[in-house]
PDB file of N, CA, C and O in Angstrom:
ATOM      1  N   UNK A   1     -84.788  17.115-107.381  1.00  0.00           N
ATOM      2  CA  UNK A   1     -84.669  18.437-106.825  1.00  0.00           C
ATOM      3  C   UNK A   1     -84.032  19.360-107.857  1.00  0.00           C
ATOM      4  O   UNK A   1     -83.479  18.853-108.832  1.00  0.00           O
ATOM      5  N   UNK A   2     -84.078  20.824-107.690  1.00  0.00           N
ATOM      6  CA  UNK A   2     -83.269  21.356-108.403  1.00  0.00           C
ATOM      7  C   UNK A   2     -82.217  22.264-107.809  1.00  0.00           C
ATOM      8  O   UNK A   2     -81.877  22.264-106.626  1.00  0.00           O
ATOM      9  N   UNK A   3     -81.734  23.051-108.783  1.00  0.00           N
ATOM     10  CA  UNK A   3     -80.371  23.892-108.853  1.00  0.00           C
ATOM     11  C   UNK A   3     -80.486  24.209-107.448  1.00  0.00           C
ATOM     12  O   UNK A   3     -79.695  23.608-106.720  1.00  0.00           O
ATOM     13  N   UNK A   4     -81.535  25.260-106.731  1.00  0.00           N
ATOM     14  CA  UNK A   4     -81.436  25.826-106.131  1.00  0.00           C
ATOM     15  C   UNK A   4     -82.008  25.192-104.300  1.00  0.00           C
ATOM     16  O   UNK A   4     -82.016  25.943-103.324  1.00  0.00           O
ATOM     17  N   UNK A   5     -82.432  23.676-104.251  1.00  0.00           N
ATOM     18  CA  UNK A   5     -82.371  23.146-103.009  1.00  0.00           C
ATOM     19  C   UNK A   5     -81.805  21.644-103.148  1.00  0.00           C
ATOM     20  O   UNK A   5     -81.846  20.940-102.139  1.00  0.00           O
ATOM     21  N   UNK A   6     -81.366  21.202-104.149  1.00  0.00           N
ATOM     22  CA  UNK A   6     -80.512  19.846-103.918  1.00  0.00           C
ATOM     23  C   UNK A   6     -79.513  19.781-102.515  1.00  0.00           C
ATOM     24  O   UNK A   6     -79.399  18.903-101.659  1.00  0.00           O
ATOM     25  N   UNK A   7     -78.784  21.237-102.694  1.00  0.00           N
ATOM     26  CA  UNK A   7     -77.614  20.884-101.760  1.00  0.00           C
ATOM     27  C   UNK A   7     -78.414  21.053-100.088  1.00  0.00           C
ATOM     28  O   UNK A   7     -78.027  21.060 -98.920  1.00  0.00           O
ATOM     29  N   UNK A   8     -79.581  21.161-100.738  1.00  0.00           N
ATOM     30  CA  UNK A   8     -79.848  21.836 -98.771  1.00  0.00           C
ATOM     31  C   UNK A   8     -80.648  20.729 -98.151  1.00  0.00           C
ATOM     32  O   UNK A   8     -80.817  20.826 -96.936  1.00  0.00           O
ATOM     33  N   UNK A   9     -81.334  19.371 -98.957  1.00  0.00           N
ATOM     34  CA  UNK A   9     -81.920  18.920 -98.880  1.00  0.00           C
ATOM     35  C   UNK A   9     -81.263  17.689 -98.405  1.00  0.00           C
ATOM     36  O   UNK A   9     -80.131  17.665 -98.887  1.00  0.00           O
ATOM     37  N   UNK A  10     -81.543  16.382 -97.470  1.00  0.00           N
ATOM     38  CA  UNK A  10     -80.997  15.386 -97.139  1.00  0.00           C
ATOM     39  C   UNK A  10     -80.090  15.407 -95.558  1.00  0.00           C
ATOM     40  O   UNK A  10     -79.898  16.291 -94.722  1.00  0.00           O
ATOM     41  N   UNK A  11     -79.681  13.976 -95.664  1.00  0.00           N
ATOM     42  CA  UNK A  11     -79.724  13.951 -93.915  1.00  0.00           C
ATOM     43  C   UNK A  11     -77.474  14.482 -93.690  1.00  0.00           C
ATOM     44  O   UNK A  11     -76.531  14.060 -94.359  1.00  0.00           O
ATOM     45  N   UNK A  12     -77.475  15.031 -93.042  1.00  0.00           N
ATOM     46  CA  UNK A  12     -76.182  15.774 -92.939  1.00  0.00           C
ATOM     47  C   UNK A  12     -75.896  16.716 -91.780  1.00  0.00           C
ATOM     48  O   UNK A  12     -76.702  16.777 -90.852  1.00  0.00           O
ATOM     49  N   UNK A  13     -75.041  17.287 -91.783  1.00  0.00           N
ATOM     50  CA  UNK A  13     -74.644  18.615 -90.748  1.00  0.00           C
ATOM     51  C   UNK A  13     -76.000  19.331 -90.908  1.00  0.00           C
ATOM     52  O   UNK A  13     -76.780  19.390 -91.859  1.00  0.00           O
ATOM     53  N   UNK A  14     -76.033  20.016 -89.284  1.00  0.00           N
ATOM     54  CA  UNK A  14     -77.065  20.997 -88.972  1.00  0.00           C
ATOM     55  C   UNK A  14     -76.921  22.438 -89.936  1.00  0.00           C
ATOM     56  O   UNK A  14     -77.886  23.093 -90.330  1.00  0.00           O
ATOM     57  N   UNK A  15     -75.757  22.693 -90.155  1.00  0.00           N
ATOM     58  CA  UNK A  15     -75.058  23.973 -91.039  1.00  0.00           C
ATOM     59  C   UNK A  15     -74.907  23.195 -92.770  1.00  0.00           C
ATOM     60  O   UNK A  15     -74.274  22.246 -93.234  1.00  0.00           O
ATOM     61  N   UNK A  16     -75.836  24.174 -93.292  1.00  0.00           N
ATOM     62  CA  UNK A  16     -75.526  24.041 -94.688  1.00  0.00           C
ATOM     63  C   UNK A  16     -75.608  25.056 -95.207  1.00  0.00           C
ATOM     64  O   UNK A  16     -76.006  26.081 -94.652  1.00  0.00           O
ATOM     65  N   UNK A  17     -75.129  24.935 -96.756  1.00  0.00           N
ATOM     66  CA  UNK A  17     -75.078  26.037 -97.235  1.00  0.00           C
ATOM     67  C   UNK A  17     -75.117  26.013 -98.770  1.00  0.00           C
ATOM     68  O   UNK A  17     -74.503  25.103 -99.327  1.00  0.00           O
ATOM     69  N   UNK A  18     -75.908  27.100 -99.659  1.00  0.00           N
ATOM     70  CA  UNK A  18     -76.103  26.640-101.044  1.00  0.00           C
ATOM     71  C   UNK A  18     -74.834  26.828-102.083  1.00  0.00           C
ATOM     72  O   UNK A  18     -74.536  26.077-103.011  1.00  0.00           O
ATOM     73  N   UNK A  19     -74.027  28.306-101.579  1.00  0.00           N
ATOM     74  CA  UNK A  19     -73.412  28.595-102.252  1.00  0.00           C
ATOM     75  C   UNK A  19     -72.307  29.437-102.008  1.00  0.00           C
ATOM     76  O   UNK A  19     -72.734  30.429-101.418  1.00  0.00           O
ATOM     77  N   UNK A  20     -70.916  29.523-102.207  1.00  0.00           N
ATOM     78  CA  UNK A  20     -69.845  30.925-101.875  1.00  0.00           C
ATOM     79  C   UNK A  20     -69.724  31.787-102.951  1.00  0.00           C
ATOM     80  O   UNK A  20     -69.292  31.412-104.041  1.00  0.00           O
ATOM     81  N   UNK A  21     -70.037  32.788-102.740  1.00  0.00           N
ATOM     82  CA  UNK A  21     -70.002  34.246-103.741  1.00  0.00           C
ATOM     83  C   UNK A  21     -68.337  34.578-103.793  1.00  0.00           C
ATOM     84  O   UNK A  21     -67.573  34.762-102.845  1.00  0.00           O
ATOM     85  N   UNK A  22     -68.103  34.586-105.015  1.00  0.00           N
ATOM     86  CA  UNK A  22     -66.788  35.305-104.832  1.00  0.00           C
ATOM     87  C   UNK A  22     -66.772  36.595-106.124  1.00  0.00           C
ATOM     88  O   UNK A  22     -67.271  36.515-107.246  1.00  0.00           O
ATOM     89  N   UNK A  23     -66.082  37.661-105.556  1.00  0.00           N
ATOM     90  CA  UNK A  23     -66.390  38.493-106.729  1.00  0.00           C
ATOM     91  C   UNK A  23     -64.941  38.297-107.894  1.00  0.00           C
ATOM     92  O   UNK A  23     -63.855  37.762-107.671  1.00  0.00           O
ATOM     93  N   UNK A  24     -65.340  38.811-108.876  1.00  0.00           N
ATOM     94  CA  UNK A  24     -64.059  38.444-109.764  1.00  0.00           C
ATOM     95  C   UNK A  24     -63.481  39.916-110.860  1.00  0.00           C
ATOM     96  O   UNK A  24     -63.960  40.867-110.242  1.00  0.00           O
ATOM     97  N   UNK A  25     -63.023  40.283-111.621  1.00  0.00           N
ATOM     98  CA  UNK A  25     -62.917  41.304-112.329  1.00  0.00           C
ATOM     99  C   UNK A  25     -62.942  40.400-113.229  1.00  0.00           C
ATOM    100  O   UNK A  25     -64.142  40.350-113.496  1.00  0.00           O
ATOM    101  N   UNK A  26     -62.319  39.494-114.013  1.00  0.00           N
ATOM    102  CA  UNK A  26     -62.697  38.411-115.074  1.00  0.00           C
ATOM    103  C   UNK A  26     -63.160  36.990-114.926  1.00  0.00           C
ATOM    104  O   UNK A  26     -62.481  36.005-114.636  1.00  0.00           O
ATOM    105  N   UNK A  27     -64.657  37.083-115.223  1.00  0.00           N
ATOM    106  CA  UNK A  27     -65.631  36.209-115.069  1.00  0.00           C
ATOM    107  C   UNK A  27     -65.205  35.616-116.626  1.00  0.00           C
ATOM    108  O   UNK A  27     -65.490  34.420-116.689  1.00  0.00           O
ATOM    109  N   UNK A  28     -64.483  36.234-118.139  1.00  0.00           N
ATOM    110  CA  UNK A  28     -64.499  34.952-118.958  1.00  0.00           C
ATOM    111  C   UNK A  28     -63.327  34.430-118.557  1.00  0.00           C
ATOM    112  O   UNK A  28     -63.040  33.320-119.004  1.00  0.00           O
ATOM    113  N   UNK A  29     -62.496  35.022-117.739  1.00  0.00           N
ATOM    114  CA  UNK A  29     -61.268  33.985-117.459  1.00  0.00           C
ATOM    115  C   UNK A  29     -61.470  32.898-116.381  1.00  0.00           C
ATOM    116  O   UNK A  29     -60.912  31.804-116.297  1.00  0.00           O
ATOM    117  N   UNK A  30     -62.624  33.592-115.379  1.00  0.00           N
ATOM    118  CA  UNK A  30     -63.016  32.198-114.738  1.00  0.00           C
ATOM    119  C   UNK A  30     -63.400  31.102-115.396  1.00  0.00           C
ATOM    120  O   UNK A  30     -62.851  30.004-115.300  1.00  0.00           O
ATOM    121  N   UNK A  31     -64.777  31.489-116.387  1.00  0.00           N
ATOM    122  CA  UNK A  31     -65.404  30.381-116.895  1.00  0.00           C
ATOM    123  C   UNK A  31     -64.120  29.285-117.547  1.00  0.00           C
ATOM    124  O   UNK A  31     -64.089  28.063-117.399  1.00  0.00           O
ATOM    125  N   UNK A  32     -63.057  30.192-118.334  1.00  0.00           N
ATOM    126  CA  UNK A  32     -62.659  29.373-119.056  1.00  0.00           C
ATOM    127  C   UNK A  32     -61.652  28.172-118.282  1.00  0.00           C
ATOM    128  O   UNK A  32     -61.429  27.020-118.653  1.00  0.00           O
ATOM    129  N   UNK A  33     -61.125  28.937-117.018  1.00  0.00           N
ATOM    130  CA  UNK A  33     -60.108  28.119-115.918  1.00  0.00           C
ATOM    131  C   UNK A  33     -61.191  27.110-115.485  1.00  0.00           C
ATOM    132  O   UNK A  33     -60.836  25.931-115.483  1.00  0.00           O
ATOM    133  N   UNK A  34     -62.497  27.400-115.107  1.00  0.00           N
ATOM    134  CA  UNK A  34     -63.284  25.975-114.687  1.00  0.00           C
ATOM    135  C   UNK A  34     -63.377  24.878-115.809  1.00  0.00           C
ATOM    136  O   UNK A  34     -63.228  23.667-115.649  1.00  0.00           O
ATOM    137  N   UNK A  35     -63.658  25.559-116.996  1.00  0.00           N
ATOM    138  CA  UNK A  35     -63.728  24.743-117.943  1.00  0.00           C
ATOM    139  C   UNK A  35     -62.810  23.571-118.005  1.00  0.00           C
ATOM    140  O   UNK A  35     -63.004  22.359-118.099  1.00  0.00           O
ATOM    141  N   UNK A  36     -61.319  24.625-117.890  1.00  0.00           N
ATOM    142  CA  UNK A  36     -59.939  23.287-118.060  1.00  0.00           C
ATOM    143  C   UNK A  36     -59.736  22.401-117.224  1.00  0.00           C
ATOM    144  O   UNK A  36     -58.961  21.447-117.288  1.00  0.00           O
ATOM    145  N   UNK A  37     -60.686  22.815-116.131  1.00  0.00           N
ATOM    146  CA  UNK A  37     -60.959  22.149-115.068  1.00  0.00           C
ATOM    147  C   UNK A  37     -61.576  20.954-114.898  1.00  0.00           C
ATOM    148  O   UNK A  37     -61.206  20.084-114.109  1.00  0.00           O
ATOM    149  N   UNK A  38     -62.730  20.883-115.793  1.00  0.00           N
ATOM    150  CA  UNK A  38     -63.453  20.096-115.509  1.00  0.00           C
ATOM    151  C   UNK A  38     -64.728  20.447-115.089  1.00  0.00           C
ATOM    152  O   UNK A  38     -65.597  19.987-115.830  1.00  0.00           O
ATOM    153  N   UNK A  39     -65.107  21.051-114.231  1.00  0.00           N
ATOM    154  CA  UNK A  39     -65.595  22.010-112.985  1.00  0.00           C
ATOM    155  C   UNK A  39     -66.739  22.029-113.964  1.00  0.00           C
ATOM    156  O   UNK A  39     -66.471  22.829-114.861  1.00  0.00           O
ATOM    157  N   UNK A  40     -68.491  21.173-114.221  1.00  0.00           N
ATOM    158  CA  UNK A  40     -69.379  21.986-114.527  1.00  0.00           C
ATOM    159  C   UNK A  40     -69.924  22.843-114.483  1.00  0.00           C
ATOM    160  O   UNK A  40     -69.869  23.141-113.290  1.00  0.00           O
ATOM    161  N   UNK A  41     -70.765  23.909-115.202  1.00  0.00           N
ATOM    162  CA  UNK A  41     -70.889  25.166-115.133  1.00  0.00           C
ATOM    163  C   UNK A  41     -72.356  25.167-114.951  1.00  0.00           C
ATOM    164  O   UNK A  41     -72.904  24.881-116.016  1.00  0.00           O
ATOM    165  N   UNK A  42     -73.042  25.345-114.161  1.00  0.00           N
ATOM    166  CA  UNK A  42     -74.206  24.810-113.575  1.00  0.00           C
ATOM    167  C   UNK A  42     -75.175  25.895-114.292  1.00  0.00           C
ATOM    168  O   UNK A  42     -76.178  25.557-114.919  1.00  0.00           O
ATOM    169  N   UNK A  43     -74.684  27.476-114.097  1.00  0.00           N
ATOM    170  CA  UNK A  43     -76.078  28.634-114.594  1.00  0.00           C
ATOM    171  C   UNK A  43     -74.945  29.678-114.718  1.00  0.00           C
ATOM    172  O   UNK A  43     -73.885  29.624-114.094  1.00  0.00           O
ATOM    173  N   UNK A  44     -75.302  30.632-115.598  1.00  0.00           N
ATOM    174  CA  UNK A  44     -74.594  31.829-115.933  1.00  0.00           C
ATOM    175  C   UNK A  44     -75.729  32.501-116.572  1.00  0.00           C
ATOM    176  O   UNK A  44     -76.714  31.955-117.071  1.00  0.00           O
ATOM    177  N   UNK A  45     -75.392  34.124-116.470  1.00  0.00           N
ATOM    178  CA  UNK A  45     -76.418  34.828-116.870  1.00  0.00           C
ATOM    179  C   UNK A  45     -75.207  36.141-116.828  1.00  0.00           C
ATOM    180  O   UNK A  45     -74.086  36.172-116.322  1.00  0.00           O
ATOM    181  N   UNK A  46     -75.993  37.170-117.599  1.00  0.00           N
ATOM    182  CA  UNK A  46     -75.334  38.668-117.477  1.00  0.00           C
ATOM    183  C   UNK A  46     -76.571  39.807-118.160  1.00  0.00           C
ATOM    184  O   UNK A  46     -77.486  39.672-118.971  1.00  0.00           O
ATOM    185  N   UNK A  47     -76.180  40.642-117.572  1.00  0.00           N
ATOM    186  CA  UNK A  47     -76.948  42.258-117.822  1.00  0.00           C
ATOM    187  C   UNK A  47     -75.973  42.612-118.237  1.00  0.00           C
ATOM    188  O   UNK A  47     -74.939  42.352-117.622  1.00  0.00           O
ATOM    189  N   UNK A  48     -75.938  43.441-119.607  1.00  0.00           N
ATOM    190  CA  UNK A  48     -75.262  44.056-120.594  1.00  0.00           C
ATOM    191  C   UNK A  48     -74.997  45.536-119.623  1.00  0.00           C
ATOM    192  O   UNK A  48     -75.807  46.296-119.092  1.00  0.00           O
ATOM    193  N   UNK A  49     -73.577  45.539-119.669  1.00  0.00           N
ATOM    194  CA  UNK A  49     -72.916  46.628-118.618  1.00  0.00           C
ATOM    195  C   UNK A  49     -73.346  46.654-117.593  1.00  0.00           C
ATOM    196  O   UNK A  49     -73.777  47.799-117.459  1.00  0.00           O
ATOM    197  N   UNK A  50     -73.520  46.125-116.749  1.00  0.00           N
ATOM    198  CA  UNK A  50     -73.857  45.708-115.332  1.00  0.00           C
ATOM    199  C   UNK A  50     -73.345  44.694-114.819  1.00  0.00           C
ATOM    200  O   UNK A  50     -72.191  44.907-114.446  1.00  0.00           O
ATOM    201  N   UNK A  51     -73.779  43.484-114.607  1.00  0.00           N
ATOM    202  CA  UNK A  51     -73.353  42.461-113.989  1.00  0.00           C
ATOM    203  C   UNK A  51     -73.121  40.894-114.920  1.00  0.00           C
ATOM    204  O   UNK A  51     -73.696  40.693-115.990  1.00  0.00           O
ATOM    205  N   UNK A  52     -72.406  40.130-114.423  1.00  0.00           N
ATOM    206  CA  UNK A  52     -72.135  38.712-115.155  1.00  0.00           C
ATOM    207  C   UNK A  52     -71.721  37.976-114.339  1.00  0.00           C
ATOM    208  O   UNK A  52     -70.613  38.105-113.818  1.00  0.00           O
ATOM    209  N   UNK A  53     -72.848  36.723-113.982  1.00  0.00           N
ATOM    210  CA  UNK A  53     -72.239  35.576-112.850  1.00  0.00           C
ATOM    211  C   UNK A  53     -72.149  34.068-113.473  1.00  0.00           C
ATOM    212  O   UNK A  53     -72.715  33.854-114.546  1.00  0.00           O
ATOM    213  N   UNK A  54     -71.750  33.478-113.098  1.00  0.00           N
ATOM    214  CA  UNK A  54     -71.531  31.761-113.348  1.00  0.00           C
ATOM    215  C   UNK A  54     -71.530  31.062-112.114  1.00  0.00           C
ATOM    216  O   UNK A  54     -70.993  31.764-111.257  1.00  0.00           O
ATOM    217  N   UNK A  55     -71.936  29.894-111.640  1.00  0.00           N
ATOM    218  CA  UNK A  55     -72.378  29.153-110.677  1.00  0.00           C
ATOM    219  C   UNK A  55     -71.571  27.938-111.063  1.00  0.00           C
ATOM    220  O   UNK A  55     -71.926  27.364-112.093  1.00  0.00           O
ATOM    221  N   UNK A  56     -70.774  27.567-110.547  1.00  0.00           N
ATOM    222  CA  UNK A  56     -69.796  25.937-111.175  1.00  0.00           C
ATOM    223  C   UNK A  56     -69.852  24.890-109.765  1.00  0.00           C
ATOM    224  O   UNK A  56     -69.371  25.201-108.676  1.00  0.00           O
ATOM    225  N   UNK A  57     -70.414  23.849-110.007  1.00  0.00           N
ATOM    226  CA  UNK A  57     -70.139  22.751-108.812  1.00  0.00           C
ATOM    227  C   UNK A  57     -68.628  22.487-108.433  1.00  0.00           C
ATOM    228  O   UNK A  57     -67.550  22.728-108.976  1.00  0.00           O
ATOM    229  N   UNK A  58     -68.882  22.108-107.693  1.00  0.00           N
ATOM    230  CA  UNK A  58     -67.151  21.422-107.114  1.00  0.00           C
ATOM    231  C   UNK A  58     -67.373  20.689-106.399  1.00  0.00           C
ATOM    232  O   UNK A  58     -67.682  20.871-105.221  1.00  0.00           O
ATOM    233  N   UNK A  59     -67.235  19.480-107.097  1.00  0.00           N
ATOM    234  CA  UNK A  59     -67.365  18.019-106.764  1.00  0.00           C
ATOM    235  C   UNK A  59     -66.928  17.441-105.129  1.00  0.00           C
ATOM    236  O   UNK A  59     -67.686  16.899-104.325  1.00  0.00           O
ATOM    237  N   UNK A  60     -65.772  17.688-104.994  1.00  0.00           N
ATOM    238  CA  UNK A  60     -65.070  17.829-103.834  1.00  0.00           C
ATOM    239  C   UNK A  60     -65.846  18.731-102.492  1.00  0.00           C
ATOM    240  O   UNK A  60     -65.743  18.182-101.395  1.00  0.00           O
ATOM    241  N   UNK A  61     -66.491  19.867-102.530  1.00  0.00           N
ATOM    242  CA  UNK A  61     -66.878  20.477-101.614  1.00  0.00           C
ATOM    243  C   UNK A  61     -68.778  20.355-101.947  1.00  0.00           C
ATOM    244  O   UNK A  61     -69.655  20.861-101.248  1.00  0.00           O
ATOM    245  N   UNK A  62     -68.930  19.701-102.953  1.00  0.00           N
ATOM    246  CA  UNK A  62     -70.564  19.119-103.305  1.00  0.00           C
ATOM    247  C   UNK A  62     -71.651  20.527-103.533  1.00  0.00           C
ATOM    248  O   UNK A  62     -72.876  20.520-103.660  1.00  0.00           O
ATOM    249  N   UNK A  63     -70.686  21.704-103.528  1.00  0.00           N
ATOM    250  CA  UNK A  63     -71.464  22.881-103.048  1.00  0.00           C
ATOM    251  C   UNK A  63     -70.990  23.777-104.552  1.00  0.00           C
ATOM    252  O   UNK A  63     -70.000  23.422-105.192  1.00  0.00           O
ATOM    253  N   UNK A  64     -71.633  24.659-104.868  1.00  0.00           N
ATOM    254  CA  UNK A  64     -71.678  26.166-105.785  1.00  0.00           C
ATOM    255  C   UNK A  64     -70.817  26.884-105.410  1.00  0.00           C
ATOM    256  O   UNK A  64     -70.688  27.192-104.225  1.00  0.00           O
ATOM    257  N   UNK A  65     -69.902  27.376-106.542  1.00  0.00           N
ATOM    258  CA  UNK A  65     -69.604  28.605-106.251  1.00  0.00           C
ATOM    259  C   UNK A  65     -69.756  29.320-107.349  1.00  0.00           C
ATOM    260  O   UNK A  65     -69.705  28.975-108.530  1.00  0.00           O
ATOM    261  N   UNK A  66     -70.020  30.737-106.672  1.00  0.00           N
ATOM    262  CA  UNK A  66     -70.448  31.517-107.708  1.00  0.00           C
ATOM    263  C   UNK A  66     -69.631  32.507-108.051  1.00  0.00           C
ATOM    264  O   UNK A  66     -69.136  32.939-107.010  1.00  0.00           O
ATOM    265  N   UNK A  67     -69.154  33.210-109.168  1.00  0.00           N
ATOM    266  CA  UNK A  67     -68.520  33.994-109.885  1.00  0.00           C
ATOM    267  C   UNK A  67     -69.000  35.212-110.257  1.00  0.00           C
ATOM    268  O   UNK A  67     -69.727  35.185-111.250  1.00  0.00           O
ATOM    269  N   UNK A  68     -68.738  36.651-109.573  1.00  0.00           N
ATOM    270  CA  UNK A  68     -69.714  37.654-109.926  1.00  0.00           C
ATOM    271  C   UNK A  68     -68.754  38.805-110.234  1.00  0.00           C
ATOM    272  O   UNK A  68     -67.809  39.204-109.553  1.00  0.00           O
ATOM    273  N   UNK A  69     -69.128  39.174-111.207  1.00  0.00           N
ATOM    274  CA  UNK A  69     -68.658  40.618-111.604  1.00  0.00           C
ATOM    275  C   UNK A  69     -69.471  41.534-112.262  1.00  0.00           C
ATOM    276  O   UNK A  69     -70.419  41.338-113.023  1.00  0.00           O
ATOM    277  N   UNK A  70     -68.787  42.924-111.716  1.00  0.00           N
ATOM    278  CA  UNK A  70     -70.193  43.929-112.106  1.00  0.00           C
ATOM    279  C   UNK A  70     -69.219  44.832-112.954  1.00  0.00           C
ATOM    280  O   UNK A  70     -67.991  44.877-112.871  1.00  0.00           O
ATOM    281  N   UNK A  71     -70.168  45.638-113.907  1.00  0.00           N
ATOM    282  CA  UNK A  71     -69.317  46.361-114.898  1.00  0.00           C
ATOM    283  C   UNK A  71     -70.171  48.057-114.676  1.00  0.00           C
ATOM    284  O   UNK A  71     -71.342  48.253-114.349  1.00  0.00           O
ATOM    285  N   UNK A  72     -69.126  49.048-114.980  1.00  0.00           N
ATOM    286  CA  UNK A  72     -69.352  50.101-114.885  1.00  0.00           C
ATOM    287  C   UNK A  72     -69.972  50.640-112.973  1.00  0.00           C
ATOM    288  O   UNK A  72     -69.605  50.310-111.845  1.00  0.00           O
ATOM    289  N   UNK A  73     -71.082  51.625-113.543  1.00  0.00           N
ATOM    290  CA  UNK A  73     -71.483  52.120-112.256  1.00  0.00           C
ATOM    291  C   UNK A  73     -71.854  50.950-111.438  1.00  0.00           C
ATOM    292  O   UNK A  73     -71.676  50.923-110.220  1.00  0.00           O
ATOM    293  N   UNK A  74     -72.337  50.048-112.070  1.00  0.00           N
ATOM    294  CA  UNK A  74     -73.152  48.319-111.149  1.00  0.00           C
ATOM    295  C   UNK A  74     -72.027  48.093-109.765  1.00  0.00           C
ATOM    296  O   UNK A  74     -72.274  47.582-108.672  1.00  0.00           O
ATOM    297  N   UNK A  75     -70.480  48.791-110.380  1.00  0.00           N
ATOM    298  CA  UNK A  75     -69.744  47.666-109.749  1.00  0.00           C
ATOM    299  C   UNK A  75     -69.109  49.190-108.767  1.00  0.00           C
ATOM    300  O   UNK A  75     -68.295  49.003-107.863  1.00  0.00           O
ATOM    301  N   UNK A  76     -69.648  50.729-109.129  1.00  0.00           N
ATOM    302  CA  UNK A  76     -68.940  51.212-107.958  1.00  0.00           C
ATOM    303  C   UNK A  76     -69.164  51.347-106.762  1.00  0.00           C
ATOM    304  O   UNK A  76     -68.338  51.951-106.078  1.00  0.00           O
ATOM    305  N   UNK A  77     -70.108  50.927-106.298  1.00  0.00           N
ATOM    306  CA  UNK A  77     -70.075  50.116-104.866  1.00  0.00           C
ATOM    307  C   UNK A  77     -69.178  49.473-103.723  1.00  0.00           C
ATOM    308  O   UNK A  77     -69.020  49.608-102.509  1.00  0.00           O
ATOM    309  N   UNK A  78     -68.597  48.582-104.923  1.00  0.00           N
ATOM    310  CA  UNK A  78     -67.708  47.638-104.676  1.00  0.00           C
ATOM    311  C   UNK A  78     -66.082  48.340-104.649  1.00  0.00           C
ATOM    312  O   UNK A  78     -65.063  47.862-105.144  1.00  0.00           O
ATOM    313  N   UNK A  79     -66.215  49.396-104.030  1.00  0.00           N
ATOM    314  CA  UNK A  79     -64.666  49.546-104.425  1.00  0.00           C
ATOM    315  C   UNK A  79     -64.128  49.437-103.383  1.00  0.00           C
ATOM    316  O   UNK A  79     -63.066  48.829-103.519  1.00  0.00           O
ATOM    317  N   UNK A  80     -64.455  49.912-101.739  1.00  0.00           N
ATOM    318  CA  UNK A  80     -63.732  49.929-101.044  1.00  0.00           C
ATOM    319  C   UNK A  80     -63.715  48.328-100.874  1.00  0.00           C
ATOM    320  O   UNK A  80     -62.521  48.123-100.655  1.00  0.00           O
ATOM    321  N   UNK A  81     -64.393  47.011-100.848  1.00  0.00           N
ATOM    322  CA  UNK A  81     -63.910  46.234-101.075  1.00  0.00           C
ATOM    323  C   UNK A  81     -62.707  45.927-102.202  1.00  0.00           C
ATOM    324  O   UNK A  81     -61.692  45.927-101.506  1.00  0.00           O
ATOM    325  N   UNK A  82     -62.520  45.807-102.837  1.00  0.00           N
ATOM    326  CA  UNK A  82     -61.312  46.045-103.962  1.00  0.00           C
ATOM    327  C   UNK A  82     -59.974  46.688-103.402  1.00  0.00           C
ATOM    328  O   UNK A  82     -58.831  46.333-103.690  1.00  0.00           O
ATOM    329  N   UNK A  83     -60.287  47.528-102.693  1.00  0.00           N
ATOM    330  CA  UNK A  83     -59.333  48.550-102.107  1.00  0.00           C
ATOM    331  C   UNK A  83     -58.567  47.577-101.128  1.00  0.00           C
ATOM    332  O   UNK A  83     -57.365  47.812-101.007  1.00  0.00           O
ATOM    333  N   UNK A  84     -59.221  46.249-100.228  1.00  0.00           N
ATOM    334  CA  UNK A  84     -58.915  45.516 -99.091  1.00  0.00           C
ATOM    335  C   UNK A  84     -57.919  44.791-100.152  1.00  0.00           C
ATOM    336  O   UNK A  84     -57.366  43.911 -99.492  1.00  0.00           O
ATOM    337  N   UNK A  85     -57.509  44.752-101.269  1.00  0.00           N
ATOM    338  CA  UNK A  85     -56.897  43.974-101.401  1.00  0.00           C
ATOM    339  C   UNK A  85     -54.940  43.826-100.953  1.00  0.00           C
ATOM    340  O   UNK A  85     -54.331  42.781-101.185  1.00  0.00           O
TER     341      UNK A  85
END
């Protein structure tokens, strides 16, 4: 199978799920904290001033999480979230 139906595939709970989005303001400080981690880094990609995500397994929860941050206008959207903090 791949990246994107391994986790959904097989006999388990009625509720599954591929992946948790979390947004970040530093995506290289994530990568590098998974790294020390251990934590493989499954897919990463970025649009130059726009957006940059990373996808890392976690062994323990068998599931993705994903790492997203947006740069410039990409990310003013996102503010009144930001604001909840």
């Amino acid at each position: 199978m791949g990246l994107w139906a391994d986790l959904l595939e097989g006999p388990g709970p009625l509720l599954r799920f591929h992946n948790v989005g979390v947004l970040t303001d530093d995506i290289d400080g994530v990568k590098a904290t998974a790294a020390g981690h251990g934590l493989p880094l499954e897919l990463s990609a970025q649009s130059a001033g726009s957006w940059s995500f990373a996808y890392h397994r976690v062994p323990l929860l068998g599931h993705l999480v994903e790492h997203l941050q947006y740069f410039g206008a990409a990310g003013d959207g996102l503010d009144h979230i930001r604001g909840l903090r």
